[in-house]
Every structure is written in C-alpha cells, then in structure tokens.
Backbone as XML, in Angstrom:
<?xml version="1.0"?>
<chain id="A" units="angstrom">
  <residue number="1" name="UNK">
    <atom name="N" x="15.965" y="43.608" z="-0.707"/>
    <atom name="CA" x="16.868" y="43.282" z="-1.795"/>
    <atom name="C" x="17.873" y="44.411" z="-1.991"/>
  </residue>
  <residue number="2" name="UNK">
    <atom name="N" x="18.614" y="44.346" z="-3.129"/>
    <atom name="CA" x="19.640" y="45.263" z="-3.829"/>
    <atom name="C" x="19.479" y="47.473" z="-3.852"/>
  </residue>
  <residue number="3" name="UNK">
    <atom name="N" x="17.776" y="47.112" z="-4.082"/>
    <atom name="CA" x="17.348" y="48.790" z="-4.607"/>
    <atom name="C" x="18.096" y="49.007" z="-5.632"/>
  </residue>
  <residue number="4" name="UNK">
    <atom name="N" x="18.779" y="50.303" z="-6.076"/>
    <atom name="CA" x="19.552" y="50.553" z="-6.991"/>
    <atom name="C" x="21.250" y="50.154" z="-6.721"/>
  </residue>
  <residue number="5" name="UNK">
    <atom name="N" x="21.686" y="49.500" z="-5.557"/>
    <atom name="CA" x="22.807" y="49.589" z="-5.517"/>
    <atom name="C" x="23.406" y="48.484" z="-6.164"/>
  </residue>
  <residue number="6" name="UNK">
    <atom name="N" x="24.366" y="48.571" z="-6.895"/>
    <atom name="CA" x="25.341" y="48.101" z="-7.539"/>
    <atom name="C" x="24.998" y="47.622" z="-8.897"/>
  </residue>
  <residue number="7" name="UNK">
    <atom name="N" x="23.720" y="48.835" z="-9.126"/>
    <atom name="CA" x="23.000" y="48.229" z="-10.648"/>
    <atom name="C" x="24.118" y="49.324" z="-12.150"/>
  </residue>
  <residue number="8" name="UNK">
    <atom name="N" x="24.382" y="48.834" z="-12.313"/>
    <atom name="CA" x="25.358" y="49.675" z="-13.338"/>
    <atom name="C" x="25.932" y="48.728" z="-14.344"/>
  </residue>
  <residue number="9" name="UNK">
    <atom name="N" x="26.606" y="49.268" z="-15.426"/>
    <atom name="CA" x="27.047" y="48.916" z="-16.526"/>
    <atom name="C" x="28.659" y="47.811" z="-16.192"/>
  </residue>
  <residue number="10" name="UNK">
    <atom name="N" x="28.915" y="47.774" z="-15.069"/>
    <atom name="CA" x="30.467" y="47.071" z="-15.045"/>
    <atom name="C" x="29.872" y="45.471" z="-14.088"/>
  </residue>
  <residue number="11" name="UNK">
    <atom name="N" x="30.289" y="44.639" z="-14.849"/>
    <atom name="CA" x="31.239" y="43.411" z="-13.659"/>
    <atom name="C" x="29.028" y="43.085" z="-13.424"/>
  </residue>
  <residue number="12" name="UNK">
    <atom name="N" x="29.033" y="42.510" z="-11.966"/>
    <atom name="CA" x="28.000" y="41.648" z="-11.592"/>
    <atom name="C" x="26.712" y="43.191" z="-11.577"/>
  </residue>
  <residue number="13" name="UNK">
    <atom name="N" x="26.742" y="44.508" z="-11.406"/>
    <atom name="CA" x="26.127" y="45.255" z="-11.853"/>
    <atom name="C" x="25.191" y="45.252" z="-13.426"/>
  </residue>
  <residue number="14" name="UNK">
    <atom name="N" x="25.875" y="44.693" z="-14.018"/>
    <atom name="CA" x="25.044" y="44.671" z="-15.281"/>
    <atom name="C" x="24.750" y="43.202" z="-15.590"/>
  </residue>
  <residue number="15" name="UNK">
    <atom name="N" x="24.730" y="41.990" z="-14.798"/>
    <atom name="CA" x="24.264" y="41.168" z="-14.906"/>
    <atom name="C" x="22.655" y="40.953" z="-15.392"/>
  </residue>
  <residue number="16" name="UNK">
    <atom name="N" x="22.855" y="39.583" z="-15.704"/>
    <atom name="CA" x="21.469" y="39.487" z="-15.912"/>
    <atom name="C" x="20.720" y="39.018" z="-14.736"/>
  </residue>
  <residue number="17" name="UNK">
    <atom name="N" x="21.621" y="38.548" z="-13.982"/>
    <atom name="CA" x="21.242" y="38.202" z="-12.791"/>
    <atom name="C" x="20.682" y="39.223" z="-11.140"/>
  </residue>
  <residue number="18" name="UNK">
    <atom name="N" x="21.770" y="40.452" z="-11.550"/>
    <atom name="CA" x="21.699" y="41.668" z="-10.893"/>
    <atom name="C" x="20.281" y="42.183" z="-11.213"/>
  </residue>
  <residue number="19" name="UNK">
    <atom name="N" x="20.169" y="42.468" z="-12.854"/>
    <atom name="CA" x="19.353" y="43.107" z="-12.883"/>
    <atom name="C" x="17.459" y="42.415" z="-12.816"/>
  </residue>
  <residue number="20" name="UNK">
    <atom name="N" x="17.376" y="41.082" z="-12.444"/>
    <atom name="CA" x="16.513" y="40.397" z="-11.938"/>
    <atom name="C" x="15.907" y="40.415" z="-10.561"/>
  </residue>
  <residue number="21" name="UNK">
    <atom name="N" x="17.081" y="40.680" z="-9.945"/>
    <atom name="CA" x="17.047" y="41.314" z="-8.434"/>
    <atom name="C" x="16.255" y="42.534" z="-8.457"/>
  </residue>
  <residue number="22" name="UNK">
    <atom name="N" x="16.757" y="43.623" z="-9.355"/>
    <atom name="CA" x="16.373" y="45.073" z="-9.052"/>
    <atom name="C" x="14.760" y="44.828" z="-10.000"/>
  </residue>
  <residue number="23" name="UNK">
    <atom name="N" x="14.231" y="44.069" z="-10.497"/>
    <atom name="CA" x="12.925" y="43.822" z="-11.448"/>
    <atom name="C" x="12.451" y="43.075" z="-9.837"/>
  </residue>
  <residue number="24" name="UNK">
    <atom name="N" x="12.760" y="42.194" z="-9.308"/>
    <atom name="CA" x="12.320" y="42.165" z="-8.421"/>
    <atom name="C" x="11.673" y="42.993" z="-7.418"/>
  </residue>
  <residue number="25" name="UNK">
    <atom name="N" x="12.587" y="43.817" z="-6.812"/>
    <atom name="CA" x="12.984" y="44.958" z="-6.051"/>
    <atom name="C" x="11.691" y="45.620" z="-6.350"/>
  </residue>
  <residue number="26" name="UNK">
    <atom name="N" x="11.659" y="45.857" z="-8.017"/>
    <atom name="CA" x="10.552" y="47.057" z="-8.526"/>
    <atom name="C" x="9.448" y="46.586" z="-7.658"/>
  </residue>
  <residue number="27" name="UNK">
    <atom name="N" x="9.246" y="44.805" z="-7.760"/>
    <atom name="CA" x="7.850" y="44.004" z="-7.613"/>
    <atom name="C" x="7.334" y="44.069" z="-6.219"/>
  </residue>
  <residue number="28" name="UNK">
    <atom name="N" x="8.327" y="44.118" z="-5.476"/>
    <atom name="CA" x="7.877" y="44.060" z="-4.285"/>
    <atom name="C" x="7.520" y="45.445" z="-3.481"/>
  </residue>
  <residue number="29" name="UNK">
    <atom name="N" x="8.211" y="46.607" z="-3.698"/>
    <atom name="CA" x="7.670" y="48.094" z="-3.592"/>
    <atom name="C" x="6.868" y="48.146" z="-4.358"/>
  </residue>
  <residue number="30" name="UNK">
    <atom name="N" x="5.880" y="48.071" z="-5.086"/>
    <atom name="CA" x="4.899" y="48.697" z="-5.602"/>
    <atom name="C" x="3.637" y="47.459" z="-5.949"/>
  </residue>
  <residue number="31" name="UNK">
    <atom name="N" x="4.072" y="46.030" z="-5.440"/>
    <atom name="CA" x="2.919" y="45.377" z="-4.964"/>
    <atom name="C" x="2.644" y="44.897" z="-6.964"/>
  </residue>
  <residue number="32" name="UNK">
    <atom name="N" x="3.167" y="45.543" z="-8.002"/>
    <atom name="CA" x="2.639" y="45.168" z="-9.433"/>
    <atom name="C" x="3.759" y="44.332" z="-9.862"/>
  </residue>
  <residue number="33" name="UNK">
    <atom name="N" x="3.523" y="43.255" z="-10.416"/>
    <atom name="CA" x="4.555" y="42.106" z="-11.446"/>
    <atom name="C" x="4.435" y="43.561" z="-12.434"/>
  </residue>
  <residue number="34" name="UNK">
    <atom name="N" x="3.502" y="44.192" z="-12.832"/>
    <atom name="CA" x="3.570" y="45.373" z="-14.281"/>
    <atom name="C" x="4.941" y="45.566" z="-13.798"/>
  </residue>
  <residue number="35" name="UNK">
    <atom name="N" x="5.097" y="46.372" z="-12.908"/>
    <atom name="CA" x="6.513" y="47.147" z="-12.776"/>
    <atom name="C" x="7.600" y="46.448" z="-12.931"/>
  </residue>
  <residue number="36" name="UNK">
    <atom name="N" x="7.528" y="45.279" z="-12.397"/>
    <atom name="CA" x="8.975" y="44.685" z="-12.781"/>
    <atom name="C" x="9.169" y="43.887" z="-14.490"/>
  </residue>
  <residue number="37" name="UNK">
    <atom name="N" x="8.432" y="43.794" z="-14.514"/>
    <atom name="CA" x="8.042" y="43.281" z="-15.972"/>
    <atom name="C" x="8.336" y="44.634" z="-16.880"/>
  </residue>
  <residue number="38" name="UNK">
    <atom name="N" x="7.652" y="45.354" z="-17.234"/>
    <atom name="CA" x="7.864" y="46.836" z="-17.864"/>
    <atom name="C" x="9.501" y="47.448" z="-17.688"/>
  </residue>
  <residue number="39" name="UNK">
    <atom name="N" x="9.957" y="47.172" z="-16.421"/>
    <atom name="CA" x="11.574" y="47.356" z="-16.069"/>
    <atom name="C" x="12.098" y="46.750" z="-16.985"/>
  </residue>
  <residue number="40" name="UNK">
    <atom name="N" x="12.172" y="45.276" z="-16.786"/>
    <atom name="CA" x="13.124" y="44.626" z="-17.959"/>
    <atom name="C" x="12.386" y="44.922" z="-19.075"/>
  </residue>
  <residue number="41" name="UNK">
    <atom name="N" x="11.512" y="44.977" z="-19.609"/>
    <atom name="CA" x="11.084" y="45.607" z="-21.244"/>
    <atom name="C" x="12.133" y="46.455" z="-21.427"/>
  </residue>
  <residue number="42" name="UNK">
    <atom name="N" x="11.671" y="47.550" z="-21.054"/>
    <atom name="CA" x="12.752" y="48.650" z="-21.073"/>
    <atom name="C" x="14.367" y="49.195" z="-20.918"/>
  </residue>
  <residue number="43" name="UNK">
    <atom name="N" x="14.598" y="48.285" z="-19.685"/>
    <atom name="CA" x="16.125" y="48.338" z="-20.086"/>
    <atom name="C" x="16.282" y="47.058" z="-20.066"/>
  </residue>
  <residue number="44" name="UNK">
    <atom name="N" x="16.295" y="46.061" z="-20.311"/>
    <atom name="CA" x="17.125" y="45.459" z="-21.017"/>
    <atom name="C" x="16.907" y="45.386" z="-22.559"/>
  </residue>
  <residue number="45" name="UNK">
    <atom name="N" x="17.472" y="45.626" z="-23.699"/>
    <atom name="CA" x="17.679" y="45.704" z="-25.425"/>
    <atom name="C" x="17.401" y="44.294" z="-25.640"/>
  </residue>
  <residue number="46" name="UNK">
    <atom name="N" x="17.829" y="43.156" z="-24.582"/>
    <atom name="CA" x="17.779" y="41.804" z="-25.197"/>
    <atom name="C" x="16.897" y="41.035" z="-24.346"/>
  </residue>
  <residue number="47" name="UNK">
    <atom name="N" x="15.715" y="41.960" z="-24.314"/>
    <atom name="CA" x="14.918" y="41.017" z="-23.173"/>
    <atom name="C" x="14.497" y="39.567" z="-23.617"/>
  </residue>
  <residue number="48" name="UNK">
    <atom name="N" x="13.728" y="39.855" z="-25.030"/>
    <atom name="CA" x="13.445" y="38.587" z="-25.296"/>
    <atom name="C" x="14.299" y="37.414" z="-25.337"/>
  </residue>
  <residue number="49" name="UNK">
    <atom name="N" x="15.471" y="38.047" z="-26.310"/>
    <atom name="CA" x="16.515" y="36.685" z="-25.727"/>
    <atom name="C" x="16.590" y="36.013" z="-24.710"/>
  </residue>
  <residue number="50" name="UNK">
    <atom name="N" x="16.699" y="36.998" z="-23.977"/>
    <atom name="CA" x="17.097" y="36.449" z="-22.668"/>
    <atom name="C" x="15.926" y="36.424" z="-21.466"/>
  </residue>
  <residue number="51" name="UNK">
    <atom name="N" x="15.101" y="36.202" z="-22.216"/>
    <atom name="CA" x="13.439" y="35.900" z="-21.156"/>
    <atom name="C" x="13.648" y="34.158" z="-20.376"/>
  </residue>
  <residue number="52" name="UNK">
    <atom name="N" x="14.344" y="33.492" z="-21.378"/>
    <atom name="CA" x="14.041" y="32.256" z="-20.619"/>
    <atom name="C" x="15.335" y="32.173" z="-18.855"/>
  </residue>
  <residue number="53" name="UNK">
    <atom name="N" x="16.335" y="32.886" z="-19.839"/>
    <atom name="CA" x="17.583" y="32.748" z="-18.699"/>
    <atom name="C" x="16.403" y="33.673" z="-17.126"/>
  </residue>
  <residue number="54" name="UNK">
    <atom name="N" x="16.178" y="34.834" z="-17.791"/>
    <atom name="CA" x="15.367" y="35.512" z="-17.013"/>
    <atom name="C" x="14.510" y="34.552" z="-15.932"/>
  </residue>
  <residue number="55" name="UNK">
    <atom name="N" x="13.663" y="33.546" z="-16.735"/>
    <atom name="CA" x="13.032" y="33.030" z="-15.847"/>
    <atom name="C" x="13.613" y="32.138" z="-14.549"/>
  </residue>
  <residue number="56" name="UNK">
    <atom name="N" x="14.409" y="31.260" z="-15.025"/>
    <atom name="CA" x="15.296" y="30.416" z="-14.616"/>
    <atom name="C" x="16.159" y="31.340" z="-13.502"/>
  </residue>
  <residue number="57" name="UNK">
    <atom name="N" x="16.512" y="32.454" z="-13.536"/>
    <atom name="CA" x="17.126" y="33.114" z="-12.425"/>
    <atom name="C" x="16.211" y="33.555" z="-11.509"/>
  </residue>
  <residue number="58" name="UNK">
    <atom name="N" x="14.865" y="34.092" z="-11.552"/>
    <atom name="CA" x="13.865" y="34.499" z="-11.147"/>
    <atom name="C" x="13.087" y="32.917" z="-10.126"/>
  </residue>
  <residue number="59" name="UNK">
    <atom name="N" x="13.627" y="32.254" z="-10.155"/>
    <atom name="CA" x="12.762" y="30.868" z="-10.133"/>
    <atom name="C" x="13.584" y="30.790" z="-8.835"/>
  </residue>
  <residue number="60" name="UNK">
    <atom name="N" x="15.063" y="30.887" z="-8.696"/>
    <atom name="CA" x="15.418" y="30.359" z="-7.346"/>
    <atom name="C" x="15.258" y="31.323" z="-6.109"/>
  </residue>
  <residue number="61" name="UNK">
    <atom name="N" x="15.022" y="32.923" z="-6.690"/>
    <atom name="CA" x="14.731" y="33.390" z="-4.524"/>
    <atom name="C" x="12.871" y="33.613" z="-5.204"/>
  </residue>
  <residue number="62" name="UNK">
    <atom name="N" x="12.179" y="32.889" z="-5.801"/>
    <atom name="CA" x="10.969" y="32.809" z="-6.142"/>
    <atom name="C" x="10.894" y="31.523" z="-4.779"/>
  </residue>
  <residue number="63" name="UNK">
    <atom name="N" x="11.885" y="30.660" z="-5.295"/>
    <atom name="CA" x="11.637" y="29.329" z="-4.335"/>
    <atom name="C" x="12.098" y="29.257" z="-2.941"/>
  </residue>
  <residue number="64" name="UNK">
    <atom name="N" x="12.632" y="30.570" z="-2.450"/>
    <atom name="CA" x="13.431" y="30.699" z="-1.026"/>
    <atom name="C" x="11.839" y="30.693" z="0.078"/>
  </residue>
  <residue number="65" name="UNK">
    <atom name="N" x="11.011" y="31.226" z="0.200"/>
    <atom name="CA" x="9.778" y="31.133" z="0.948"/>
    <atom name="C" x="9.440" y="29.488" z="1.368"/>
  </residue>
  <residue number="66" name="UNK">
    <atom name="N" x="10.080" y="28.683" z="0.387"/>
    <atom name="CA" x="10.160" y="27.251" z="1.024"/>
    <atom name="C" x="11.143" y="26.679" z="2.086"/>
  </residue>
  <residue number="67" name="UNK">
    <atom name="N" x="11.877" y="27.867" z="2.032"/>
    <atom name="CA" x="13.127" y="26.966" z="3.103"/>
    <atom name="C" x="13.342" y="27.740" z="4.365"/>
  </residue>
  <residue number="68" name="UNK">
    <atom name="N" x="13.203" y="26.625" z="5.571"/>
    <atom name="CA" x="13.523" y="26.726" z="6.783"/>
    <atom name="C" x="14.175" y="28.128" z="7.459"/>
  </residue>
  <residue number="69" name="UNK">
    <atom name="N" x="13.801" y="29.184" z="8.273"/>
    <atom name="CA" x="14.811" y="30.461" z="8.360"/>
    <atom name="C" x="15.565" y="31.737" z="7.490"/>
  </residue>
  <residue number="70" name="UNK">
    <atom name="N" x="13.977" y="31.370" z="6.542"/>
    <atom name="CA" x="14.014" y="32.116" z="5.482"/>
    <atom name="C" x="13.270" y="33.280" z="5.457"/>
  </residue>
  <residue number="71" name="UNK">
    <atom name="N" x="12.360" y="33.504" z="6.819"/>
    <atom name="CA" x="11.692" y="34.502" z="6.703"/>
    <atom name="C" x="11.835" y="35.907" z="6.661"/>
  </residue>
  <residue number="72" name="UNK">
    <atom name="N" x="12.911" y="36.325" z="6.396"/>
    <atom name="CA" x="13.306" y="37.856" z="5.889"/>
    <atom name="C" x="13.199" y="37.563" z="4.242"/>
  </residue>
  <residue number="73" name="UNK">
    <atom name="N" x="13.111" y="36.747" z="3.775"/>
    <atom name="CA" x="13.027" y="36.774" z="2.401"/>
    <atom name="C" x="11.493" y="36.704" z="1.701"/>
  </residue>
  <residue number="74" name="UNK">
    <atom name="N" x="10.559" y="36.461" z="2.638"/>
    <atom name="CA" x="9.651" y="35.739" z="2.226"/>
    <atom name="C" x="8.654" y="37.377" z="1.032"/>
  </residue>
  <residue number="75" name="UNK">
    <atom name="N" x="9.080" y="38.347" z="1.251"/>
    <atom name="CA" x="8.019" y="39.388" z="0.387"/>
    <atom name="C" x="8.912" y="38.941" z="-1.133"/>
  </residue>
  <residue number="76" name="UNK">
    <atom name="N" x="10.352" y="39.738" z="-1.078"/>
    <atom name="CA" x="10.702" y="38.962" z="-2.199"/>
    <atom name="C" x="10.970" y="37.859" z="-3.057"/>
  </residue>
  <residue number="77" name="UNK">
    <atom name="N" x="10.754" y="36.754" z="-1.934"/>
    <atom name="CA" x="10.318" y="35.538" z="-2.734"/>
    <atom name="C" x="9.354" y="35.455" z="-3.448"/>
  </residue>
  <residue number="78" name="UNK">
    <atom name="N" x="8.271" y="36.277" z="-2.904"/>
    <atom name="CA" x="6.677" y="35.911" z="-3.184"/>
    <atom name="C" x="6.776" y="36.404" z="-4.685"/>
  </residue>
  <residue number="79" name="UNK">
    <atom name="N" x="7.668" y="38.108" z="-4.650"/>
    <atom name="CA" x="7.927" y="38.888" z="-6.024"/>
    <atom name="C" x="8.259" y="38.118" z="-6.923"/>
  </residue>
  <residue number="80" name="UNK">
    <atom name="N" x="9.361" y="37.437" z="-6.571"/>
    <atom name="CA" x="10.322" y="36.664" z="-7.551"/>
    <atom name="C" x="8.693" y="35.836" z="-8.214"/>
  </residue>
  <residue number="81" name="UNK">
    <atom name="N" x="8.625" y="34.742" z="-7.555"/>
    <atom name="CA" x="7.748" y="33.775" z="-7.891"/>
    <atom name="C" x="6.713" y="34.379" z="-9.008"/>
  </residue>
  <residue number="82" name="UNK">
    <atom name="N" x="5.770" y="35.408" z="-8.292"/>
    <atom name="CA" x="5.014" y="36.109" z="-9.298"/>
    <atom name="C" x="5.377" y="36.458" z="-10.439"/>
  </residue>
  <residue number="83" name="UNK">
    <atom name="N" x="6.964" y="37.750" z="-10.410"/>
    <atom name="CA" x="7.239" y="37.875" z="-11.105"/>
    <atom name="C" x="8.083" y="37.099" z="-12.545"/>
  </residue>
  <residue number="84" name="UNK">
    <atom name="N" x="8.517" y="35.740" z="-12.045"/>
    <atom name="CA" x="8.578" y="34.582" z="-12.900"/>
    <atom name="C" x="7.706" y="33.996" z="-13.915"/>
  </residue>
  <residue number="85" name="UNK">
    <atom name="N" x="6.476" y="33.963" z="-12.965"/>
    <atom name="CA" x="5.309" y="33.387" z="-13.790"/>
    <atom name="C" x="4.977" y="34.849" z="-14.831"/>
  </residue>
  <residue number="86" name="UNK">
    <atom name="N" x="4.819" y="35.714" z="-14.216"/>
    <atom name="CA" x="4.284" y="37.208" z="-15.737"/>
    <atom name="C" x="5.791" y="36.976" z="-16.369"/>
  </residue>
  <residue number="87" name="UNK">
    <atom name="N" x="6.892" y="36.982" z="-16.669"/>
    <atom name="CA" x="7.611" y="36.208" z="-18.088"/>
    <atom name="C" x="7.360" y="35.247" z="-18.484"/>
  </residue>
  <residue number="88" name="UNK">
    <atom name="N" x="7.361" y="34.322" z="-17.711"/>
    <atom name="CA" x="7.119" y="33.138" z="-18.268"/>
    <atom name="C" x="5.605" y="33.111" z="-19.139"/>
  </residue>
  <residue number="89" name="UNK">
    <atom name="N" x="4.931" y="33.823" z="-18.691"/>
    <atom name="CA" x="3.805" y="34.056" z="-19.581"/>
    <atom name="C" x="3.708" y="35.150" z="-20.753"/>
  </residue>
  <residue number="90" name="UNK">
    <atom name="N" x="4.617" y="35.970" z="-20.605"/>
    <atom name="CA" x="4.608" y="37.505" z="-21.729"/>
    <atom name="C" x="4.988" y="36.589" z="-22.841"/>
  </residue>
  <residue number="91" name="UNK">
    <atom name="N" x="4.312" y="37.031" z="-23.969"/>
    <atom name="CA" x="4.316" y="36.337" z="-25.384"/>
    <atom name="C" x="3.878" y="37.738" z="-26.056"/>
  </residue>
  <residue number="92" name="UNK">
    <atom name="N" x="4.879" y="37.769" z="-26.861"/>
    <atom name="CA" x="4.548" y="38.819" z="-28.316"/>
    <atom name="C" x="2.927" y="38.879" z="-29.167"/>
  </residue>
</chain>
C-alpha cells in the first residue's frame, strides 16, 4: 500500500479515504486490526462520525482478494476486510 506517502494535511493526503489506506497499511505490518484501529482513534478528531464512511471505504480493497489477478493485493485485502469488521464492531 501507500506507507506514509502522501499522508498529510492537503488535497487526497488528508482524505478519509487516504487515511484508511495508511490504517490499513498499519494492519498489515504488524499482523493487529489493534493498530489500525488505535491509528484512526487517534488521529482522526472525527472518528466516530465518520466510522460508518470509514467502513464503507474499508469494504472495497477488503473485497479485492475476490477478483481475478488480484494477487498482489491479497495481504491488504485480507487487512482491509479484518480491519472493517473491528469498526464496524467498535461501540463506545
């Protein structure tokens, strides 16, 4: 995936979408949904708001391990996926 590059405050860098990638990223180096989960706790200010968009972005390279010539994707798919389901499950 991304690592830290192009994670910053301007333009598709501070996306919510960007920064789903790099929560990803966390998930798949260190083998824990904790880490990527604990990432967005932390920086993002509006996590909860934005937990459902979260999921919903998290859901489509969650679903890339299904498609044909996809196999360079398949660790971070697996992240995504996992890491979808631990939001979709974090409750206050």
């Amino acid at each position: 995936m991304f690592a830290r590059k192009m994670l910053s405050t301007d333009g598709f860098g501070s996306s919510l979408a960007r920064r789903a990638l790099f929560a990803v990223h966390q998930v798949t180096r260190s083998e824990q949904t904790s880490d990527g989960l604990n990432w967005m706790k932390t920086e993002l200010p509006d996590y909860w708001y934005s937990r459902e968009k979260m999921i919903h972005i998290l859901d489509f390279p969650g679903s890339l391990n299904r498609v044909g010539g996809m196999d360079h994707w398949k660790a971070d798919a697996e992240s995504a996926r996992l890491l979808s389901g631990t939001v979709r499950n974090d409750h206050v």
